[in-house]
C-alpha positions as CSV (number, residue, x, y, z in Angstrom):
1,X,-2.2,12.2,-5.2
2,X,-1.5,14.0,-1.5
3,X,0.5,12.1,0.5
4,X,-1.2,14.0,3.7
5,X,-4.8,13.2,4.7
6,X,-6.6,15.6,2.8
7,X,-9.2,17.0,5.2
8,X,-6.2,18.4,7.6
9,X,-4.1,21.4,6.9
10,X,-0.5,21.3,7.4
11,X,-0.2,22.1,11.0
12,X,-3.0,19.7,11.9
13,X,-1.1,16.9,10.1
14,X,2.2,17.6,11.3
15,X,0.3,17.1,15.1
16,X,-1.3,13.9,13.8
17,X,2.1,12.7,12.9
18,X,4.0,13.7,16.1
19,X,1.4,12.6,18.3
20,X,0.4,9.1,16.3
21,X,2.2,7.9,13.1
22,X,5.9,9.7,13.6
23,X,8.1,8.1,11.8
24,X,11.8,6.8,13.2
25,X,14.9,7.7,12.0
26,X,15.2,5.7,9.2
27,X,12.0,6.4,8.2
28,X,12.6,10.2,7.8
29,X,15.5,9.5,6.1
30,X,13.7,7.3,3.2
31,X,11.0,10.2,3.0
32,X,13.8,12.7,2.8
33,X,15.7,11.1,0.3
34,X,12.7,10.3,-2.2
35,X,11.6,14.2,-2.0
36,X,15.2,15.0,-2.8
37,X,15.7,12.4,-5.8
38,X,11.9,12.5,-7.4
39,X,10.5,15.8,-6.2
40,X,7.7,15.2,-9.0
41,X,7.1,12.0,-7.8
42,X,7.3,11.6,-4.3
43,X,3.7,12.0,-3.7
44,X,3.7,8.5,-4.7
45,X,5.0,7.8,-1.2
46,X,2.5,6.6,1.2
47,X,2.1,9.3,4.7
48,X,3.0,8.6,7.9
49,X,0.0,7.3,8.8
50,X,-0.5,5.2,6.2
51,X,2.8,3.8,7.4
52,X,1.8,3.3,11.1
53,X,-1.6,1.3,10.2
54,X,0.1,-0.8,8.1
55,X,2.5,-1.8,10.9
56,X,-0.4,-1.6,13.7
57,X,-2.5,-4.0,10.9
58,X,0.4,-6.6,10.5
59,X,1.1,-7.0,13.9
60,X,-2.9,-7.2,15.2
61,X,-3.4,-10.4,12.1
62,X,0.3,-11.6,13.4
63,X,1.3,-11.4,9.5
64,X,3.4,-14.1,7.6
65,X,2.5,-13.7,4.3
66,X,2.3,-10.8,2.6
67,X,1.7,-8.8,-0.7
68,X,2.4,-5.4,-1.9
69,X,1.4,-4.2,-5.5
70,X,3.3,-1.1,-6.0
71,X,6.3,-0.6,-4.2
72,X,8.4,2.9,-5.2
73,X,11.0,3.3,-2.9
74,X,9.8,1.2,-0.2
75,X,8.4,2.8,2.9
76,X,5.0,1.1,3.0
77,X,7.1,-2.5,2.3
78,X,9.1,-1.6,5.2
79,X,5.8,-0.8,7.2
80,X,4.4,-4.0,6.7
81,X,7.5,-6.0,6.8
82,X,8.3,-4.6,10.9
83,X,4.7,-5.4,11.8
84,X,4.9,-9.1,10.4
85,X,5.6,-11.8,12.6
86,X,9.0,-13.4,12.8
87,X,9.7,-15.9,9.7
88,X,7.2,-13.7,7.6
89,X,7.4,-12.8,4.1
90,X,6.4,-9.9,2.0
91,X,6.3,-9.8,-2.0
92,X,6.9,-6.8,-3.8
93,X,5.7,-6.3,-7.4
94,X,7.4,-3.4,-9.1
95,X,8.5,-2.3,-12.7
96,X,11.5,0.3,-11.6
97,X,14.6,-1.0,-10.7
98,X,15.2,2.7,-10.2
99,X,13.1,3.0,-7.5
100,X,13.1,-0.2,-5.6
101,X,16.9,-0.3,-5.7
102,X,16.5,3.3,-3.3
103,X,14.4,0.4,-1.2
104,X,16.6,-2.0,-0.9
105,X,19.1,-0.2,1.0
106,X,16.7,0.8,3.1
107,X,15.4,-2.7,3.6
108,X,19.0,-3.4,4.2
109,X,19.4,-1.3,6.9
110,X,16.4,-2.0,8.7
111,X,17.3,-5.7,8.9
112,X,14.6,-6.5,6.9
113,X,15.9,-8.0,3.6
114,X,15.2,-11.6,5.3
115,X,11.6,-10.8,5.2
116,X,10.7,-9.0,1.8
117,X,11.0,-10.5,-2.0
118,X,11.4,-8.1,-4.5
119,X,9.9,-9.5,-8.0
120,X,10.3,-7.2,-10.9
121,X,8.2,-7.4,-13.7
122,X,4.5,-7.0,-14.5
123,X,2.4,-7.5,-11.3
124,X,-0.6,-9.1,-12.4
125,X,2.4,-11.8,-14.3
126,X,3.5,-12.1,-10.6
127,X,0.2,-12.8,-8.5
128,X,-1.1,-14.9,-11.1
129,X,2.1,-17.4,-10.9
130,X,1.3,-17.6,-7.2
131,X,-0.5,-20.7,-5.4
132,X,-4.6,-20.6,-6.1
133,X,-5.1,-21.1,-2.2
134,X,-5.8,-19.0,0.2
135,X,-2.7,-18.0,2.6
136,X,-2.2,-14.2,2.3
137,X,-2.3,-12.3,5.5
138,X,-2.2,-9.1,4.2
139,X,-2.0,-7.3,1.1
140,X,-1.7,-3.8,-0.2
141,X,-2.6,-2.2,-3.3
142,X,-0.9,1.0,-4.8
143,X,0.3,1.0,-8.4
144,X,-1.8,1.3,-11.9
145,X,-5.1,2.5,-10.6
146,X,-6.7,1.3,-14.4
147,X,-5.1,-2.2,-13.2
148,X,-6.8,-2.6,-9.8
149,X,-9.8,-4.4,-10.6
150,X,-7.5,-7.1,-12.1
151,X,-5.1,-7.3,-9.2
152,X,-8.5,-7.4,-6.6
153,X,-9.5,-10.3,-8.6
154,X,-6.2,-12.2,-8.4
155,X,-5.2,-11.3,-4.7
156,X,-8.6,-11.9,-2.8
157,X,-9.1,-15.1,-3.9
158,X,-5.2,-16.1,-2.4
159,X,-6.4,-13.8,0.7
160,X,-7.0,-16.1,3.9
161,X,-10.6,-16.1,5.9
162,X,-9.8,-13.1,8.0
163,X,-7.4,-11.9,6.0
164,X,-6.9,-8.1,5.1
165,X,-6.4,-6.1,1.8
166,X,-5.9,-2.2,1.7
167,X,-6.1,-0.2,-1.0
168,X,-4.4,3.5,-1.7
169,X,-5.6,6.1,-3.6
170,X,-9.5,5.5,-3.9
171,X,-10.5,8.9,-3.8
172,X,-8.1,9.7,-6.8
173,X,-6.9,13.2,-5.2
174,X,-10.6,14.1,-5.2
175,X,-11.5,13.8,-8.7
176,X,-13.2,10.7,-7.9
177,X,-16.3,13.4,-7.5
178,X,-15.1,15.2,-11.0
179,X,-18.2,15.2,-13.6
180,X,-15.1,14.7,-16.4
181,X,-12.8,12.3,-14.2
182,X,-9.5,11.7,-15.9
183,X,-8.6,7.9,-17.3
184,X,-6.9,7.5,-13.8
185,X,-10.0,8.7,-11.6
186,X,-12.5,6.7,-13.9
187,X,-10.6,3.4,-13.1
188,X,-10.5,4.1,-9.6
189,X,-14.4,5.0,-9.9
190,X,-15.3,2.1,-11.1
191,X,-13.0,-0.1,-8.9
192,X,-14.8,1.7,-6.1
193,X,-18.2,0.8,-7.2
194,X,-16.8,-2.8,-8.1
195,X,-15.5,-3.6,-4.4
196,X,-18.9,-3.0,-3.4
197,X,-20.7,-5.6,-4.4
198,X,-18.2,-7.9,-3.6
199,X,-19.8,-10.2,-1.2
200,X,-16.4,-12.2,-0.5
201,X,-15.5,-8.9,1.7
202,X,-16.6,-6.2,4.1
203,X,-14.9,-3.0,3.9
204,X,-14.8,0.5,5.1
205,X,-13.3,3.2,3.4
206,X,-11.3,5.5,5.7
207,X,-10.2,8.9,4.6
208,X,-6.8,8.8,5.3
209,X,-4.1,10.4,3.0
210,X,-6.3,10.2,-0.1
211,X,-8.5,7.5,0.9
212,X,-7.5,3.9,2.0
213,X,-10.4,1.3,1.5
214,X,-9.4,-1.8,4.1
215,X,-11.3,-5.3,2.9
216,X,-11.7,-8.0,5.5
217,X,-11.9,-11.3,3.8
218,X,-15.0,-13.2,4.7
């Protein structure tokens, strides 16, 4: 999975990030540091500007509650978490202490630690031991794409009336197309076609990075 928007080459993306979604200090840092520890996995990592619109998103809802489904080293929790509105908080759902322990130094060091909860353990255990009503803000998928059909189903139901959920990854690094798509690009087919016809949203799939769909709740 690119972690670049897919229709620009390099040089156009690096101008896209300097003029619109560059990352601070910090930021560059966490990026830096999850290239240099899991160079075959940092792709994982959400771009730039999948960064910034998180932050814009959080602050334009005024965000207090929160969800993340997939959280690696953290960069797109810490996105959401500085766009939230004071006395906000974000859930993480994560298996790897490995990788969320790289995030929560970061989160340290951004100040942010007051605003995200870090639950490890099966995700879908996690949403589903959350309250039935509606009261999420904002919620972001990005972890077992074979899964996301069951974590849709438990997190828009707990999404508020106006509420958003954005989901990585639905063009499955362009294999979404593929004739033969791999288990992974299947799933995310199929979750593709199932968001759809979900009347309980309306949605726009943007081609950012490798495709972000963003779900207003009715």
């Amino acid at each position: 999975m690119t972690r670049k928007s897919a229709q620009l080459d390099e040089q156009l993306h690096e101008y896209l990030v300097q003029h619109g979604a560059r990352p601070d200090a910090l930021q560059r840092e966490l990026i830096t540091d999850t290239e240099r520890l899991w160079p075959n996995s940092a792709e994982m990592q959400i771009s730039p500007e999948q960064a910034s619109l998180l932050t814009l998103l959080a602050k334009a809802i005024h965000a207090r509650a929160a969800v993340e489904v997939g959280t690696f080293t953290g960069y797109s929790a810490l996105a959401m978490a500085r766009g939230m509105d004071k006395g906000g908080k974000l859930l993480c759902c994560d298996i790897s202490t490995e990788y969320t322990d790289v995030a929560r130094d970061f989160w340290h060091r951004a100040g942010m630690t007051d605003r995200i909860e870090l639950r490890i353990g099966p995700a879908l255990s996690t949403l589903r031991a959350l309250e039935a009503e509606p009261k999420l803000d904002l919620a972001f998928i990005d972890a077992d794409k074979t899964s996301y059909i069951a974590y849709w189903n438990e997190i828009v139901p707990r999404t508020r009336s106006g509420g958003f959920v954005a989901v990585d990854n639905v063009l499955a690094g362009g294999n979404v197309l593929a004739t033969e798509r791999n288990e992974s690009a299947h799933a995310i087919h199929e979750f593709n076609r199932y968001v759809l016809r979900d009347h309980r949203v309306e949605l726009t799939m943007l081609p950012i990075s490798d495709g972000l769909t963003l779900a207003r709740r009715r």
